[in-house]
C-alpha positions as a printed NumPy array, in Angstrom:
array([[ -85.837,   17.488,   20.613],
       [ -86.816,   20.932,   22.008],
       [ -90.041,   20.556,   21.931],
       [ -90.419,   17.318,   23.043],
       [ -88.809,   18.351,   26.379],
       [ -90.98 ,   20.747,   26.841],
       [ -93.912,   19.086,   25.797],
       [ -92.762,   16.334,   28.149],
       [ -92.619,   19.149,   31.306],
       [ -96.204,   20.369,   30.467],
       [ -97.541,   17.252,   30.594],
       [ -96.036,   16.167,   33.949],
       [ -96.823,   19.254,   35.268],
       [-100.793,   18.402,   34.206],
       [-100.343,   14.705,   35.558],
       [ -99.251,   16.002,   39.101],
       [-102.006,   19.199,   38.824],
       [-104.467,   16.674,   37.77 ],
       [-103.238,   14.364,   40.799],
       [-103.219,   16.881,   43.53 ],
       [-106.579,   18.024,   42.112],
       [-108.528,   15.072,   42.556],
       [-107.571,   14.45 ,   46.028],
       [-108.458,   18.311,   47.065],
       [-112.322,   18.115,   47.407],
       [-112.188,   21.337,   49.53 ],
       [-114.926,   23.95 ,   49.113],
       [-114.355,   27.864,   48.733],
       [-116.176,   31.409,   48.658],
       [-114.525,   32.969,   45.546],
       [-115.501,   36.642,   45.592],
       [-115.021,   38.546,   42.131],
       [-115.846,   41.521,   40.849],
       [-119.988,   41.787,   40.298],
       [-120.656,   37.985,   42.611],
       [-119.45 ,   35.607,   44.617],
       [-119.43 ,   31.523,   44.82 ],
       [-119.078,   28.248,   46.095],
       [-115.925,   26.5  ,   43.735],
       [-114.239,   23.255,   44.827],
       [-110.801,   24.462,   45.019],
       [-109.215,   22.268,   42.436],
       [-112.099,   23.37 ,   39.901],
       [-111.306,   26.94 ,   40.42 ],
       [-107.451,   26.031,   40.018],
       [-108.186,   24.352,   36.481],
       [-110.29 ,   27.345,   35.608],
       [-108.145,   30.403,   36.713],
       [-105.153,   28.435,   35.05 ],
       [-106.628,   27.767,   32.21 ],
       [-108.223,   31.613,   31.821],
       [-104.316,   32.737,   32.221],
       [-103.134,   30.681,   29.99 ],
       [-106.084,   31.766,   26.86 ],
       [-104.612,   35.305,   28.081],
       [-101.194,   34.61 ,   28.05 ],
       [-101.669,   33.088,   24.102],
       [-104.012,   36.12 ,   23.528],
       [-101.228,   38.557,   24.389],
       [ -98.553,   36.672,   22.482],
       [-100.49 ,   36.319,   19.59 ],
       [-101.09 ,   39.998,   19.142],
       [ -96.924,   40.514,   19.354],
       [ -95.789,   38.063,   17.029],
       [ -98.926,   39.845,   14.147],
       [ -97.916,   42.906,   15.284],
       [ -94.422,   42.199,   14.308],
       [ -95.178,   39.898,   11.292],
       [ -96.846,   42.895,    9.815],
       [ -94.024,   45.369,   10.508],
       [ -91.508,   42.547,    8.666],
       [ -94.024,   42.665,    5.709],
       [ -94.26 ,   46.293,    5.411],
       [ -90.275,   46.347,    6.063],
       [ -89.95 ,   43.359,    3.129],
       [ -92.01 ,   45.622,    0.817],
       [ -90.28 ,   48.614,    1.204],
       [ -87.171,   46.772,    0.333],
       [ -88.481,   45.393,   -2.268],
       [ -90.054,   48.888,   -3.915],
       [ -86.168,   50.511,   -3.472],
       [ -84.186,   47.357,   -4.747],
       [ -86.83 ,   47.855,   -8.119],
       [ -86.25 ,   51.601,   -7.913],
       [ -82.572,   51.578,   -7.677],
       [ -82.696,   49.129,  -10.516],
       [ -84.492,   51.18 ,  -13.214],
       [ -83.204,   54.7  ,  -11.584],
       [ -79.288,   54.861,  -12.539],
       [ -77.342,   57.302,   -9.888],
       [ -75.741,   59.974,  -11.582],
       [ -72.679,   61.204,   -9.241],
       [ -69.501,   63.286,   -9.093],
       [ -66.191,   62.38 ,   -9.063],
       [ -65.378,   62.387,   -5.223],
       [ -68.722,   62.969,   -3.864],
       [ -70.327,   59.886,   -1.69 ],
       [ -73.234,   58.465,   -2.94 ],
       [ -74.473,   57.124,    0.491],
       [ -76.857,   60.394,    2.314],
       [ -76.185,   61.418,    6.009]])
């Protein structure tokens, strides 16, 4: 249900960008970095929207592996002690802790 509330949002918010873009015909001098040109306003819209939103994913993307590869490494590790602390019995003294500071 979520999801299809927000999937429901993104596309009105396309219908009413697509909307206002076909009635703005206006021409503009964009000026970047190395050039300059002649965009129809709502084509540079579309464009610089959609380039922020390939960046936005891009960004996002590298998070989420970065942090699906620290869970992996973490689920390992686990793993390796739960084995070790299986075939390694822990020899103590009355009255001493077994946990380490």
């Amino acid at each position: 249900m979520k999801y299809l509330l927000i999937f429901l949002l993104v596309l009105a918010i396309f219908v009413i960008s697509v909307t206002l873009g076909a009635q703005n015909d206006q021409m503009v001098t964009f000026n970047y970095l190395l050039a300059q040109g002649e965009f129809r306003i709502s084509t540079l819209l579309a464009a610089l929207f959609a380039a922020g939103f390939a960046i936005g994913w891009l960004i996002c993307g590298l998070f989420w592996l970065r942090l699906r590869v620290s869970l992996l490494y973490a689920e390992r590790r686990i793993k390796r002690l739960e084995n070790q602390s299986l075939t390694t019995p822990v020899l103590t003294e009355p009255g001493v802790p077994v946990a380490k500071e």
